[in-house]
Structures are given as C-alpha cells and as structure tokens.
C-alpha positions as a printed Julia matrix, in Angstrom:
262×3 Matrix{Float64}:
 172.01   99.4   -81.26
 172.61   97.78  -77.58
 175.9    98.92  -77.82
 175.56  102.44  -79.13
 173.38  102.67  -75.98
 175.81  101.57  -73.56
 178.62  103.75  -75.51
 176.96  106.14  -75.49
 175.41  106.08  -71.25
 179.44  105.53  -70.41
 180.39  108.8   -72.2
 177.8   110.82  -70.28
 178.63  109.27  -66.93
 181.91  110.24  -67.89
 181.17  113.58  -68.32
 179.09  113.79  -65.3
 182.01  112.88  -62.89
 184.23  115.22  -64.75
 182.17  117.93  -64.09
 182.05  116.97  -60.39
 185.08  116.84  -60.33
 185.78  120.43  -61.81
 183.22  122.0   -59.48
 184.53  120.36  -56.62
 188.46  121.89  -57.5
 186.75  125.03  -58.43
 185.25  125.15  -54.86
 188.68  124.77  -52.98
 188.88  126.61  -49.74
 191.85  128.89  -49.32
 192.58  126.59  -45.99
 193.19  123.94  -48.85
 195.56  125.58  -50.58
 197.3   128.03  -48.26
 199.4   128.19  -45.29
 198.88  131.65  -42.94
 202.86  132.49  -42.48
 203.94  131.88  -38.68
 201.32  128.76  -38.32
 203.63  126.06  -38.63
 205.32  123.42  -36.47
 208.67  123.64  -35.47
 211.55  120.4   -35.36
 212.76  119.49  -31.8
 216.04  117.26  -31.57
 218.16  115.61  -28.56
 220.22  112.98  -27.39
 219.68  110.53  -24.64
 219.57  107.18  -23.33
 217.17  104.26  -23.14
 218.14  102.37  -20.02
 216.66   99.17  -19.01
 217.2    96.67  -21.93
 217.68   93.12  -21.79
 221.1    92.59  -23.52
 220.23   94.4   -26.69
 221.66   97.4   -26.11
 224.79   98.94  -26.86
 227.97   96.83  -27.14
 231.44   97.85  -25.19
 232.62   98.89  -28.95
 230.1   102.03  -28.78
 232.27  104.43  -26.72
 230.36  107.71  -26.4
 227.24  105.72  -25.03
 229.99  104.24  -22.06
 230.77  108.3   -22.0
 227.42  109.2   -21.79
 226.92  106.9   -18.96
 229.93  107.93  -16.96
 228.92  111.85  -17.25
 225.17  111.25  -16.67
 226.18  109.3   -12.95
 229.03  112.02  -11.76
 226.38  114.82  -12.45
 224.68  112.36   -9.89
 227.59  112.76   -7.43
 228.8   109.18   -8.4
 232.18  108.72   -9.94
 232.81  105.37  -12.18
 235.81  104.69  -14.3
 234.52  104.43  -17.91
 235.93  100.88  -18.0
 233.53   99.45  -15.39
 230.42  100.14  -17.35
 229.01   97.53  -19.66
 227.23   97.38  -22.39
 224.02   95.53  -23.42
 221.49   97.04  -21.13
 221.82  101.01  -22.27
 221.61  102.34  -25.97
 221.91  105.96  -27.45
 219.25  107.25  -29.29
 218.74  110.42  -31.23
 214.92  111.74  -29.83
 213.15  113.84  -32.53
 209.79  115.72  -32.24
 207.27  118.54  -33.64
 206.28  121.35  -31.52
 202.62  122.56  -32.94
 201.92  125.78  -33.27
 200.55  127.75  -30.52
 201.88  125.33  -28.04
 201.58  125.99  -24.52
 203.53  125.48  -21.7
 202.69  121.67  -20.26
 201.21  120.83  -23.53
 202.54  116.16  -24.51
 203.92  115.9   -27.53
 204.36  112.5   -29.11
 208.28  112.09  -28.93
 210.5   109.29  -31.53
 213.15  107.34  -30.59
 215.99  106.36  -32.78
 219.27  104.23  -31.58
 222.49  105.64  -32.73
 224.88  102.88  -31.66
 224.91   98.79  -32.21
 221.75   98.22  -29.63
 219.09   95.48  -31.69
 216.59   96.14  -30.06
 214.93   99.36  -27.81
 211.77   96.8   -26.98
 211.05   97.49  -23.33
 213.63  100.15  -22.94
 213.11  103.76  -20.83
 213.74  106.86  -22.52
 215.92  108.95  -19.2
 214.57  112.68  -19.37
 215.89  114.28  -22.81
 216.23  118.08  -23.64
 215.01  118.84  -26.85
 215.9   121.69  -28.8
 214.99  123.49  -31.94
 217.26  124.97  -34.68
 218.2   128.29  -32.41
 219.8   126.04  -29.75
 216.82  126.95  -27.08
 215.09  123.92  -24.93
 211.49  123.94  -25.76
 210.4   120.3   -24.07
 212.1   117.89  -22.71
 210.98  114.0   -23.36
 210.79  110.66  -20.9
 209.12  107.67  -20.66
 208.72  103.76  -21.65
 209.35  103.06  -25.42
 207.06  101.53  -27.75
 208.76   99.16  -30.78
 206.45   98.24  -33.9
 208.12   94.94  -33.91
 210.39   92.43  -31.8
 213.54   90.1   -32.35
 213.62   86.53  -31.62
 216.38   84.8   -31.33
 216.0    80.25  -30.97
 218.93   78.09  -30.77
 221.62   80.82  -32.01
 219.03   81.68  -35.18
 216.61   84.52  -34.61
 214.3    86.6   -36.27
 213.24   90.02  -36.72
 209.54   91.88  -37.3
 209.58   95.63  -38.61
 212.0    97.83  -37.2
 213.16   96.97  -33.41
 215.51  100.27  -33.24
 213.06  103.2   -33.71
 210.21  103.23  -31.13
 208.0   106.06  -30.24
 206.82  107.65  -26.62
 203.16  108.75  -27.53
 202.82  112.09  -25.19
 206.3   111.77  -23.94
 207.42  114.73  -24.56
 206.84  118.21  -22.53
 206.35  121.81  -23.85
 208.83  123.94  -21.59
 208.96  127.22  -23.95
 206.63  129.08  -25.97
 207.16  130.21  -29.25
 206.72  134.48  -28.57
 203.96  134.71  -31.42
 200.76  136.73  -30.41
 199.0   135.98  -33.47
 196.53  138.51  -32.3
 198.1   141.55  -32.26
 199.13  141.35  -35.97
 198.51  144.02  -38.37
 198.75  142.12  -41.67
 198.53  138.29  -42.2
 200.46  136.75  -45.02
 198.87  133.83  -46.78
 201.37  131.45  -49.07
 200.44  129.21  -51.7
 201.3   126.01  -51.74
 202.1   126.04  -55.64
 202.9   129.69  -57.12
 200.27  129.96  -59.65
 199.05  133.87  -61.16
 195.69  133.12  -62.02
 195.56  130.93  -58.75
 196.32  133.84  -56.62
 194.41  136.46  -58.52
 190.93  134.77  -58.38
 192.3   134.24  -54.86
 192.49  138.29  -53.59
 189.22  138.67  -55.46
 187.28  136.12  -53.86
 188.73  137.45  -50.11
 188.25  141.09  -50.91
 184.61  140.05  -52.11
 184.38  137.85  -49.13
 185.15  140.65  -46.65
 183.04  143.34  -49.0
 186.49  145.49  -48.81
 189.74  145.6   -50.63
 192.07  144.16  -47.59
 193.67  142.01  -49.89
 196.87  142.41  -52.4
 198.93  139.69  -54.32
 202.53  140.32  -53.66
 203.81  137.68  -56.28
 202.67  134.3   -57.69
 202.57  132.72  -54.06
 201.82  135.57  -51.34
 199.28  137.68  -50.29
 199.55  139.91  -47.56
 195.99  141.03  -45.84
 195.41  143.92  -44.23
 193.22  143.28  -40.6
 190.46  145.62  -41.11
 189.75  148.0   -37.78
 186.47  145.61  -36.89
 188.91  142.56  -35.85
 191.8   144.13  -34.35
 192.49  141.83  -31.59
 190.75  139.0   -32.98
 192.53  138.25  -36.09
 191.76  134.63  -35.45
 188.11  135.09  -35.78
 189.14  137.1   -39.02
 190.97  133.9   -40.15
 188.12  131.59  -39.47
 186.12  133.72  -41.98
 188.96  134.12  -44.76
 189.92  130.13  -44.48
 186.79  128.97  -45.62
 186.35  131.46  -48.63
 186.56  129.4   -52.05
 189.43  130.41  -54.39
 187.15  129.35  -57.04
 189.95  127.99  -59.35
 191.59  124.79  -58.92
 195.57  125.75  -57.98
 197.92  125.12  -60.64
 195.24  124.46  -63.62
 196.05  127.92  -65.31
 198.33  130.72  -65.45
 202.11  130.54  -65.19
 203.65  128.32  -62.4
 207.34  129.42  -61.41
C-alpha cells in the first residue's frame, strides 16, 4: 500500500513540474525568441604586434613579423635593414573584437589577442595601437594596451611546463569605438522581428499576441520567421519606447513545439 502511495505522490509531482514547465514556455517573451533586424553586433579584425616579451616571442624564422617591424619603425622616420632585427621579444597577433550595437564614438570594447607566428608565450606582452576593421574594409576602433594570458609557461633545467593557453590573451576595454554604425533606429517606419527557429504556429500566435498587445493590427507575418511591424503614428520618433512594450509581450506558445519548422 506504502508503495502505491509513493507511486503514486511521484507521478503527480511529475505532473506538477510538467505543467510548470509548459506554462513557463507558453509565457515566453518575444525578446526570448526574437531578434529586432539591425540590433546586432558587428566582427572587428586587425593585425598588430605585442612588443615587450621576454624571449617568447617570435623566432628569426617568422619573416613578416621582422617585416612588420621594419615598416612600423621607417613610418617612424627610422630606417633598419630587416636583418638587424631579432626575434624573441615581438610576436604577431591577429586582434579580433565585437562592436555592440548602438556604439558610440569613445565607447572600450574588450579586444582578443591571438599570435600568428612561433611566439610561446604573449604573458606580459603590449598590444602597439591596432586598427580594427569590419567586413566593408572601414576602421571602426582601434585597440592597445597590456595583455592578459589565462595561463603561463615554465620552463626548469631545459624541461618546462605549460597552464591553459599562453598564446591567446585578452585586453579587457582595450579597444576604442572610432565609427558609428549610421543606424537611427528612431526614425524607422517598420521594425522587422526574426525568429530564432522558423516555426508557423510560432509566429502566428506571435502577430496575434502583438496586435492584441498594441489593441491595433500593426503586425503581419511575412513567412515562418519574420514579421514586419508597422510604428503606429503615437511613437513616431520613439520606436524604442515602442520596442520596450512589444519585447515583453508573451508569444504564448513555446517556439518550435507545433506547426511546420523549415
């Protein structure tokens, strides 16, 4: 009979928790389950140097960083022969970044730094000020600063050992916004939401629940994954309080649990 009990207690727990768990899916904000199209970080990429290492650098073998050298010091007014510079104390490193949206000019950006060459280690290296650009070729920040490595290299009686990765390091608000991204999200006419899995019934219940939301038909499903909004007169030139409202609307159907996903 104890056990009956006990059977019979887990099976409605069980139920219980899956019916919290289908009202909380049910519930899902659109900011959930949706991106607004033109909100979106953008990649930033460069080359440079990190200067100041203690023999862990580059080796002679690594030509282009010797190059690299030998250009950066004649834009300086100082001419070497490529064969004077040494290696071991300079690397080249590949800097990579995100620009957020709506970044402003003199906004930090966390920056990563990746060698390229031989080096072991970029442990208490200098990142020399980096352009970085994004996929249409334009400088949008430029990066500098003192590197930070997750881990170190050892080296005791010719054996050494290494912790984590000593070649990737990252500048935490090394990087610079120089250019804007021209996007006045304010002076839009229509917003365009997208799915983040194509779903009918996902995106039908969707438009319903904004257009009942809003207490106006502004919304309209373009396919499975899109739906384009129409800003109604009252928020022209403050679409983004109109987004605030619209984010936090619940789709009230858990994306991807019904209709037909392309």
């Amino acid at each position: 009979m104890r056990t009956r009990t006990r059977v019979f207690k887990s099976a409605v727990f069980g139920v219980a928790i899956a019916i919290l768990f289908a009202t909380a899916a049910s519930a899902a904000r659109l900011k959930d389950v949706a991106d607004v199209e033109g909100v979106r970080s953008n990649k930033l990429i460069g080359y440079g140097l990190v200067i100041g290492l203690s023999k862990t650098g580059d080796g002679n073998s690594v030509k282009f960083t010797k190059a690299t050298i030998t250009n950066m010091l004649e834009n300086m007014g100082i001419t070497v022969d490529p064969k004077d510079v040494k290696g071991g104390n300079v690397a080249s490193v590949m800097v990579t970044a995100e620009l957020p949206a709506f970044s402003r000019q003199g906004t930090k950006i966390d920056v990563t730094v990746s060698s390229i060459g031989d080096a072991k280690s970029l442990q208490g290296g200098t990142l020399l000020l980096t352009p970085l650009k994004a996929a249409d070729g334009q400088i949008y920040a430029v990066a500098q600063g003192p590197v930070s490595v997750g881990g170190f290299t050892a080296e005791v009686n010719g054996d050494s050992v290494t912790k984590n990765h000593t070649t990737v390091g990252l500048i935490p608000s090394g990087g610079i916004v120089e250019r804007e991204l021209p996007f006045d999200f304010n002076r839009q006419d229509e917003l365009h939401l997208t799915l983040r899995s194509g779903d009918f019934t996902t995106i039908a219940r969707a438009v319903a629940s904004i257009n009942a939301g809003m207490g106006a038909t502004v919304a309209r499903a373009d396919d499975n994954r899109t739906i384009t909004i129409d800003v109604p007169d009252n928020y022209r030139s403050n679409v983004v309080g109109l987004m605030a409202q619209i984010e936090n609307i619940g789709n009230h159907a858990r994306p991807g649990s019904e209709g037909h996903r392309q």
